[in-house]
C-alpha positions in Angstrom: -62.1 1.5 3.9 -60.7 1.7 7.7 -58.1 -1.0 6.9 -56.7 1.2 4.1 -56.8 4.7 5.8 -54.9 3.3 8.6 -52.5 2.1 5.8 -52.3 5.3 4.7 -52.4 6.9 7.9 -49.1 4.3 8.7 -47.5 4.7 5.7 -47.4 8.7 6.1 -46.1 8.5 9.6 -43.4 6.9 8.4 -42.8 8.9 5.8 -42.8 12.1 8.2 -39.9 10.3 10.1 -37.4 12.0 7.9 -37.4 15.7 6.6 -35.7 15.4 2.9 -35.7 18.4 0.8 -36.3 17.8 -2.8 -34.4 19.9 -5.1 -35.6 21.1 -9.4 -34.8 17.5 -10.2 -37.0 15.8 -7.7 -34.6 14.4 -5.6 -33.2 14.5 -2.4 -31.1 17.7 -2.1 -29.4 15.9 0.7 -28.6 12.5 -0.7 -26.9 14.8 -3.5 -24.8 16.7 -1.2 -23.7 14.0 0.5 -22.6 12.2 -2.7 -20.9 15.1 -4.1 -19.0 15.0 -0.4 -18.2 12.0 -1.0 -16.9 12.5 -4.8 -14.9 15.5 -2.7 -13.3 13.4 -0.1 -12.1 10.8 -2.5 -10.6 13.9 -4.8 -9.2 15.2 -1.5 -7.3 12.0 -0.3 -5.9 11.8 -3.3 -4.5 15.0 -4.0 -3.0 14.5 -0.3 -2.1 11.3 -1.5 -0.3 13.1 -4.8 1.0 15.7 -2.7 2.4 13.0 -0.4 4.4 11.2 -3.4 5.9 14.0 -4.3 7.4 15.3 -0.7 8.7 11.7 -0.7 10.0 11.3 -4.5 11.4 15.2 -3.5 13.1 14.1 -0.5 14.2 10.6 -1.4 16.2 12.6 -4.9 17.7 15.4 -2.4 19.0 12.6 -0.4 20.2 10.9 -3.4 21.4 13.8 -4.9 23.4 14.9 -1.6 25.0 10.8 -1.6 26.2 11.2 -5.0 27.7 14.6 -4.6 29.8 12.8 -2.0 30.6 9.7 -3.8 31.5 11.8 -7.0 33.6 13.7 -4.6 35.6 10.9 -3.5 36.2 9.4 -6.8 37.7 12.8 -7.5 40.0 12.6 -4.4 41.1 9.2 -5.5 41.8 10.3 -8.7 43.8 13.3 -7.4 45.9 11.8 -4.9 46.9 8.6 -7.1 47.7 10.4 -10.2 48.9 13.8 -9.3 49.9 14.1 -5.9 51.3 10.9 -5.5 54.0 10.9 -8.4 55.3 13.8 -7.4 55.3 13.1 -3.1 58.6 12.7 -2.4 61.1 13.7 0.7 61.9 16.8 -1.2 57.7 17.7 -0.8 57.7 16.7 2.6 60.9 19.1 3.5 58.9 21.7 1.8 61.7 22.1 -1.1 60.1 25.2 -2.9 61.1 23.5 -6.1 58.8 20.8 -5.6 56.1 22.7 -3.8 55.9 24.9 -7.2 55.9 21.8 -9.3 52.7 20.4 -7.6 51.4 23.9 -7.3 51.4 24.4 -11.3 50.0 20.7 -11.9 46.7 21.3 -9.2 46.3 25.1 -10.6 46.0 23.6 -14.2 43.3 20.9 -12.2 41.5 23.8 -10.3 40.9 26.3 -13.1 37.4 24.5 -13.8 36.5 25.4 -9.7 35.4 21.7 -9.3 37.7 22.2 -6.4 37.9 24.9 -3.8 40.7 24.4 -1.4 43.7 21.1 -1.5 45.5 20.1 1.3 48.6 17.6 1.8 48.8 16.5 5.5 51.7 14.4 6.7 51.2 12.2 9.9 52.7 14.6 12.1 49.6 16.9 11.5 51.3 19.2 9.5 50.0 20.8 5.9 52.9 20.1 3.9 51.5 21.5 0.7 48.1 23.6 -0.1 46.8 25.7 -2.8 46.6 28.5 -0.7 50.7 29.0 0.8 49.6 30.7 4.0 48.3 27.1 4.9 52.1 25.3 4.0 54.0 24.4 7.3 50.9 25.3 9.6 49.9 22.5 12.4 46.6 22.0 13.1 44.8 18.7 15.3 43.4 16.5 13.0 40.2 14.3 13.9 40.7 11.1 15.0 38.8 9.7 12.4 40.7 11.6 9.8 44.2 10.6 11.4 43.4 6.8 11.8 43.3 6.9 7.6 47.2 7.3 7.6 46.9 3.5 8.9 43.8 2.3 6.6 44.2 4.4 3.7 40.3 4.8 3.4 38.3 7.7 3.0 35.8 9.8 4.8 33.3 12.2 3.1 30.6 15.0 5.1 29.1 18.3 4.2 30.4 21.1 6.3 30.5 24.9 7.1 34.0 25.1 7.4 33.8 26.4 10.9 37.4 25.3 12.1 40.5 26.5 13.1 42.3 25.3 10.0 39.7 27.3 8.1 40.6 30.7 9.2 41.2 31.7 5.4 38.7 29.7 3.7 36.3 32.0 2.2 32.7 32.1 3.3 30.9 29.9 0.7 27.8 28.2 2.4 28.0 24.3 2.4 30.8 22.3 1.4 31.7 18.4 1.0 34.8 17.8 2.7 36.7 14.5 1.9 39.4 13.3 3.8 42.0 10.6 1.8 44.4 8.1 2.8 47.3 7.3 0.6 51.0 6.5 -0.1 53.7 8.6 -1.6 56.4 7.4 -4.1 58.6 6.4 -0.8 55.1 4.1 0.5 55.1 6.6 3.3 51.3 7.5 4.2 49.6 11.0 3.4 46.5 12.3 4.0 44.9 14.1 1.2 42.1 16.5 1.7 39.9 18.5 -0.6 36.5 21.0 -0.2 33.8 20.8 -3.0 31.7 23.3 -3.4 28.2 22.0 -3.7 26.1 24.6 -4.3 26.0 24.1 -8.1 25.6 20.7 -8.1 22.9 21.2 -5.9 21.3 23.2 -8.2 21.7 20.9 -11.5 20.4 18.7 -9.7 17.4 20.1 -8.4 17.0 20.9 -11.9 17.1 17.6 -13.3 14.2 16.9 -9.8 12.3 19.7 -11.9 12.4 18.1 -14.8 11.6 14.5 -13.6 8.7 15.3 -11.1 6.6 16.0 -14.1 6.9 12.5 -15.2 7.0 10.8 -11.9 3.3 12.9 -10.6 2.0 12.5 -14.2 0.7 9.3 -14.4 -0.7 9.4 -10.7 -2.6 12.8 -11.6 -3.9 11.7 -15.0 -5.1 8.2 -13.2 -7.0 10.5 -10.4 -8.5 12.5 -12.9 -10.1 9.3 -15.0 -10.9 7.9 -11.7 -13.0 10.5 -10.0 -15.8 10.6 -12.3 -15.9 7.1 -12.0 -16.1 7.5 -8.4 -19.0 10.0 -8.5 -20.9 6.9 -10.9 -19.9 4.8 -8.2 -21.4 7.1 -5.3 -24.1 7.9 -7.0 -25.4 4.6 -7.6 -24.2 3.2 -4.3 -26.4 6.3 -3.0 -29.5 5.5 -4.8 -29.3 1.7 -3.5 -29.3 3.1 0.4 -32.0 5.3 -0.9 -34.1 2.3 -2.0 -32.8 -0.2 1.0 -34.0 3.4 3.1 -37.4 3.1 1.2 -38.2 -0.5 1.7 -37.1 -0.2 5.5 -39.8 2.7 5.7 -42.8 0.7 3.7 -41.3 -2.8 6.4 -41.8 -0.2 9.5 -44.9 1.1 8.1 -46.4 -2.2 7.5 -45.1 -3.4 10.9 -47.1 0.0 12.6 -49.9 -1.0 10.9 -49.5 -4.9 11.9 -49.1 -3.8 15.5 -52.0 -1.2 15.5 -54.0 -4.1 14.8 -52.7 -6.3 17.2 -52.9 -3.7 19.4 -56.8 -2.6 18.7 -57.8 -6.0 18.2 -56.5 -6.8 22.0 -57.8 -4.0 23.6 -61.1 -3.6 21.7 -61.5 -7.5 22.3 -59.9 -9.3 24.5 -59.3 -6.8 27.5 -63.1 -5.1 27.0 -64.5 -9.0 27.6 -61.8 -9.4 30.5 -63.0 -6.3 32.1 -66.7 -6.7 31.3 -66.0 -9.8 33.3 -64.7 -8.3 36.4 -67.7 -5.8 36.4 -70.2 -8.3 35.8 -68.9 -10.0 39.1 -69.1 -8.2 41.6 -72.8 -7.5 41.0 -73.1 -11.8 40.7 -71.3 -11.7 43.9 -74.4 -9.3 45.6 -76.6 -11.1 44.2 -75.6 -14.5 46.2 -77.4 -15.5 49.4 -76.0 -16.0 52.5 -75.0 -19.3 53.8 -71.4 -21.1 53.7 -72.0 -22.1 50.3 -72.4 -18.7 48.9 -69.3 -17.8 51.1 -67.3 -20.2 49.3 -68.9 -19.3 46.1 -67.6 -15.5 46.9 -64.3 -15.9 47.7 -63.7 -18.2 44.4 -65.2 -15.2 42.5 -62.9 -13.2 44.4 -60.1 -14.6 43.3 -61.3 -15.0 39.5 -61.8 -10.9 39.9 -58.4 -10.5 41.1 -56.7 -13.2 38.1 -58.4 -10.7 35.9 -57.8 -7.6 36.7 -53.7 -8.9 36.7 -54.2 -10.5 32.8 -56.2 -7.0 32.3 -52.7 -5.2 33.7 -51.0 -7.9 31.9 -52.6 -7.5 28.9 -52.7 -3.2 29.0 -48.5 -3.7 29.3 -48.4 -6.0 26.4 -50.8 -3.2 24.3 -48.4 -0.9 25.2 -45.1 -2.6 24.5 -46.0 -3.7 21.1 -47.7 -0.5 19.8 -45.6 2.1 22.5 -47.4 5.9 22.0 -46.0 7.7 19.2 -42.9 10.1 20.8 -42.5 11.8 17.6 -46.1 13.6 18.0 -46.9 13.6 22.0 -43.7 13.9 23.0 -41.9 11.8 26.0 -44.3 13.7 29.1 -47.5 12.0 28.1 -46.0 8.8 27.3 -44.7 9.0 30.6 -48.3 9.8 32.0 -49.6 6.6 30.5 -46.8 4.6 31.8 -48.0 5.8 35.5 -51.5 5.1 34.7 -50.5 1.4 34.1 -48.7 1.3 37.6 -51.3 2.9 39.5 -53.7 0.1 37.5 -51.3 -2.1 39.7 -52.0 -0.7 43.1 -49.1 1.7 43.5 -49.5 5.3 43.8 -47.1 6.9 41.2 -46.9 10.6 40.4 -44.7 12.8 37.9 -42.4 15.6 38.6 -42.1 17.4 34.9 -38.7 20.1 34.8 -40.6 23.1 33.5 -38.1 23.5 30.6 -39.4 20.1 29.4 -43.0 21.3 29.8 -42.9 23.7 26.7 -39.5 22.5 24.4 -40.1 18.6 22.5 -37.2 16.5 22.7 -35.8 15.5 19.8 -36.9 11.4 19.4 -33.7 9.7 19.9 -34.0 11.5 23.6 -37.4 11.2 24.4 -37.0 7.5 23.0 -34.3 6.7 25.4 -36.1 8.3 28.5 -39.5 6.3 27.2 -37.1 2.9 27.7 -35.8 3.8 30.8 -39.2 4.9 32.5 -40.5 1.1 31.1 -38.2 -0.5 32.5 -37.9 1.1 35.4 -41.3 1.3 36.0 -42.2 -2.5 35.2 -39.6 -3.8 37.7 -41.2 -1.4 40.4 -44.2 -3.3 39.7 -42.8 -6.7 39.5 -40.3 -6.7 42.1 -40.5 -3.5 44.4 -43.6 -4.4 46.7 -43.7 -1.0 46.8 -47.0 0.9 47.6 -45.6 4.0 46.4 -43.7 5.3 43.1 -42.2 8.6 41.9 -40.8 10.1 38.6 -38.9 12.4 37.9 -38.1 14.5 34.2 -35.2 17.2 34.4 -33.1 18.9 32.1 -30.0 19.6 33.5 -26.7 21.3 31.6 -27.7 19.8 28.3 -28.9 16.2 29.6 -32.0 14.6 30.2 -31.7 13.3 34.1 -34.6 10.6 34.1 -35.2 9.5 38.1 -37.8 6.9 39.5 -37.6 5.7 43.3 -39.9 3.8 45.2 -40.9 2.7 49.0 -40.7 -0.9 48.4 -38.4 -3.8 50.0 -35.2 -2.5 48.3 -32.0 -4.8 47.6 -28.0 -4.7 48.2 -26.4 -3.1 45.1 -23.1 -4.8 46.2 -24.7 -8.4 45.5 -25.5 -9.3 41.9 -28.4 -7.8 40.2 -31.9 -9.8 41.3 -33.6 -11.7 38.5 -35.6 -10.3 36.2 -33.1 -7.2 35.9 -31.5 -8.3 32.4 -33.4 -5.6 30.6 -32.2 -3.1 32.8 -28.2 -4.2 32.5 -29.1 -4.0 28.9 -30.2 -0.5 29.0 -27.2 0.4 31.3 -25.0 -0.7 28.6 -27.2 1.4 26.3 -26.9 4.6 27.6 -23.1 4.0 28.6 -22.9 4.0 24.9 -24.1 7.7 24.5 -22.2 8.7 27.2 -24.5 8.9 29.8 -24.7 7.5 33.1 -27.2 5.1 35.0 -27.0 4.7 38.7 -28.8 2.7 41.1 -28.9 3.5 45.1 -30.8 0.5 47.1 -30.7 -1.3 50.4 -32.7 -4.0 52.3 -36.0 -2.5 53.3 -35.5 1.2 52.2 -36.6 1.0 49.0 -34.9 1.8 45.2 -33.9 5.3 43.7 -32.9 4.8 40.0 -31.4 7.5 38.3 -30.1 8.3 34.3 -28.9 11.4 32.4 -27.5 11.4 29.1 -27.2 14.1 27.0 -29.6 15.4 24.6 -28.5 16.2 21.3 -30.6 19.0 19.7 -31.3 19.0 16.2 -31.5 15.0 15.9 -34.5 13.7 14.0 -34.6 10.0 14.7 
C-alpha cells in the first residue's frame, strides 16, 4: 500500500507539471490550437507563396510585353525605311524638292492612317530633318545623340521608351510614353540616312495587359487548386504528428514519474538506513569514548574513535549531499527560498557558518520553475565548492530581484584564488553552468584573489508566466 500511494502520489506530480485545458471533446484545447496554427501557417506561406508567383509571372510579362513592343517597333522601322522611304530617297528629297517631299508625304499618310505611328522623321548626316510628317520639322537642325549619329556608319538600330522631353520635340503632342527607334539606312544613291519613328505604346500596353488578365488565371490556377487539396492534408498531417508528441509527452511524464518514484526510494532508503546507522554510530561514540579509563591505552583508543567520529560525520555530510542531489526538494511546491534554506543547513552540517539574505519581493511572489530551477543549480554549485575548496569558516547568500532578473550572490571568507589563472579543479560544473546561464542571457561573474576570499554573483532574467 505505501509503495503504490507514493506511485500515485509520483505519478500526480507529474501530471501537475503541465496545466492543459481540456475542451467538449476531451482533449487538449491547446494541442488543438496549436495544430490549427500550424494548418494556418502552412495556408499562410502559401498564399504568400501564390501571391509571390504572381508579382513575378506579372512582372516578368510587363517586361516581356515592354521588349516586344520594342522589337515589334523596329521591325516596323525596317520595314518603313527599306520599302518606302528608301525607293523614293533621292538627291531631289535631300534638296527638299517639294515634288518629292509631297510624293513621300502621300505614301507615309496612307501608312499612318491606322496611328500605328505617331510622328516620322528623315535625318541626313548633317543633322538636318530632311523630310517629316509634320512640315514645321523639314529643314530644322537639331544635335543628334551620339549613339543615334554613329548609325549613319553601322546602319543598326536603337530602340528606348521616352517622354519626348527634347528640343526636337517642341511640337510633339503630349501623349505619355513613347518607343522611339532610331534606323540606319541607305538611299537609292547608297548615301546613309537615319530614319526615326515614335510609337505610341499606350494601347499595346493595354492589349497586352489584357492578354496578362487573361493568362494569370491559368498560370495561378493550378498552384491555388494544388494548395487547396493540400491543406487538409496538411491539417491530417498536423494532427497526427500532434497526437504522436502528445503520446512521446505522456510516456516522458509516466519515465519522470517513475524516475521520482525510483529516486524517492533511493533517497528514503539512504537516509532512513544508511545515514540513521552512520549517525547512530557517531552518537553511540562519544558515550564509548567516556566510558574508557585512563591510561595511554585508552588515549590511544580515544583518539582512533576520534577520528572514526570525524570519517563519519563527513560520509553522513557526504551522504546528506548525495540524498539531496538525487531527489533535490520539489521547486514547483516550496518554491526556490526553502530549498535554498536546506542547502545552508548542509553547509553549516560542514562547519561553516552560512546565512540567507531573502529580497522581500521574493518572500511573498513564487518564481516560476525554470527560475527558481536555475537559482537552485547555481546555489549547489556554488555552495558545494565553498565547502570543498573555500576553507572558508564563513558563507553568505544572497536572493534579489532586480529590474526583472533574479541576481543570485554567494561569497565566502575562505583562501580565495586568482581569476586571471585558469579555473582550479573541481570547477567544471561551474564552467558548465556559466555557459548555462550565458544561454538565457544572463550573466555569471566571479571576483577572487589569494587570501581574501570568493564573491560569486549571477542574474538572469525571469520570465513570468513560464510553467516548466
Amino acid at each position: 500500500m505505501g509503495q503504490a500511494s507514493e506511485a500515485d502520489e509520483a505519478c500526480g506530480d507529474a501530471d501537475d507539471t503541465e496545466d492543459v485545458e481540456l475542451d467538449d471533446e476531451g482533449e487538449p484545447s491547446r494541442t488543438r490550437s496549436q495544430v490549427w496554427h500550424a494548418v494556418a501557417r502552412f495556408a499562410g506561406f502559401g498564399l504568400l507563396a501564390l501571391a509571390l508567383v504572381a508579382v513575378v509571372t506579372f512582372v516578368v510579362a510587363e517586361k516581356a510585353s515592354r521588349d516586344g513592343i520594342l522589337r515589334m517597333a523596329e521591325r516596323n522601322a525596317r520595314d518603313i525605311a527599306e520599302n518606302i522611304i528608301a525607293p523614293l530617297a533621292d538627291e531631289a528629297l535631300r534638296a527638299r524638292d517639294p515634288q518629292a517631299l509631297e510624293r513621300l508625304t502621300t505614301v507615309m499618310k496612307a501608312r499612318m492612317t491606322d496611328r500605328s505611328l505617331m510622328r516620322v522623321k528623315v535625318w541626313s548626316a548633317e543633322e538636318q530633318v530632311i523630310w517629316s510628317d509634320d512640315p514645321r520639322l523639314v529643314g530644322r537642325t537639331y544635335p543628334l545623340e551620339p549613339q543615334d549619329a554613329a548609325l549613319l556608319t553601322t546602319l543598326g538600330s536603337t530602340a528606348e521608351f521616352t517622354t519626348l522631353e527634347r528640343e526636337e520635340n517642341a511640337f510633339e503632342p503630349q501623349v505619355g510614353e513613347v518607343a522611339e527607334i532610331y534606323l540606319g539606312f541607305e538611299d537609292r544613291t547608297g548615301r546613309p540616312l537615319l530614319l526615326e519613328l515614335y510609337v505610341p505604346v499606350a494601347g499595346l500596353e493595354a492589349d497586352a495587359r489584357a492578354q496578362l488578365r487573361t493568362i494569370l488565371p491559368v498560370t495561378l490556377g493550378g498552384p491555388a487548386f494544388l494548395l487547396l487539396v493540400l491543406t487538409p492534408l496538411a491539417l491530417s498531417m498536423a494532427r497526427r504528428i500532434d497526437q504522436a508528441g502528445s503520446e512521446r509527452a505522456t510516456l516522458l511524464r509516466h519515465a519522470v514519474a517513475a524516475s521520482a518514484l525510483e529516486r524517492r526510494r533511493i533517497a528514503g532508503d539512504l537516509h532512513d538506513g544508511v545515514v540513521q546507522d552512520l549517525a547512530g554510530i557517531g552518537y553511540a561514540i562519544p558515550a564509548i569514548v567516556t566510558r574508557l579509563p585512563d591510561g595511554p591505552e585508552s588515549t590511544d583508543v580515544r583518539q582512533k574513535l576520534e577520528r572514526v567520529t570525524t570519517v563519519i560525520k563527513r560520509d553522513i555530510a557526504a551522504l546528506r549531499t548525495v540524498i539531496t542531489d538525487i531527489y533535490p526538494p520539489d521547486l514547483q511546491e516550496g518554491g526556490l527560498v526553502p530549498a535554498s534554506q536546506l542547502l545552508l543547513s548542509e553547509v553549516r552540517y560542514a562547519g561553516i557558518d552560512a546565512d540567507l539574505d531573502v529580497d522581500a519581493s521574493l518572500t511573498g511572489r513564487a518564481l516560476p520553475v525554470d527560475a527558481a530551477v536555475l537559482g537552485y543549480r547555481v546555489l549547489r554549485e556554488s555552495l558545494r565548492n565553498v565547502v570543498r575548496h573555500s576553507g572558508a569558516t564563513t558563507a553568505h547568500v544572497s536572493l534579489r530581484l532586480v529590474a526583472g532578473e533574479l541576481v543570485v550572490e554567494v561569497s565566502d571568507d575562505g583562501v580565495g584564488f586568482d581569476t586571471d589563472r585558469p579555473a582550479p579543479k573541481g570547477h567544471f560544473g561551474l564552467r558548465l553552468l556559466e555557459d548555462t546561464v550565458r544561454d538565457i542571457g544572463g550573466i555569471l561573474s566571479i571576483t577572487s584573489r589569494p587570501g581574501a576570499g570568493t564573491r560569486l554573483v549571477v542574474r538572469f532574467p525571469v520570465r513570468w508566466g513560464a510553467t516548466r
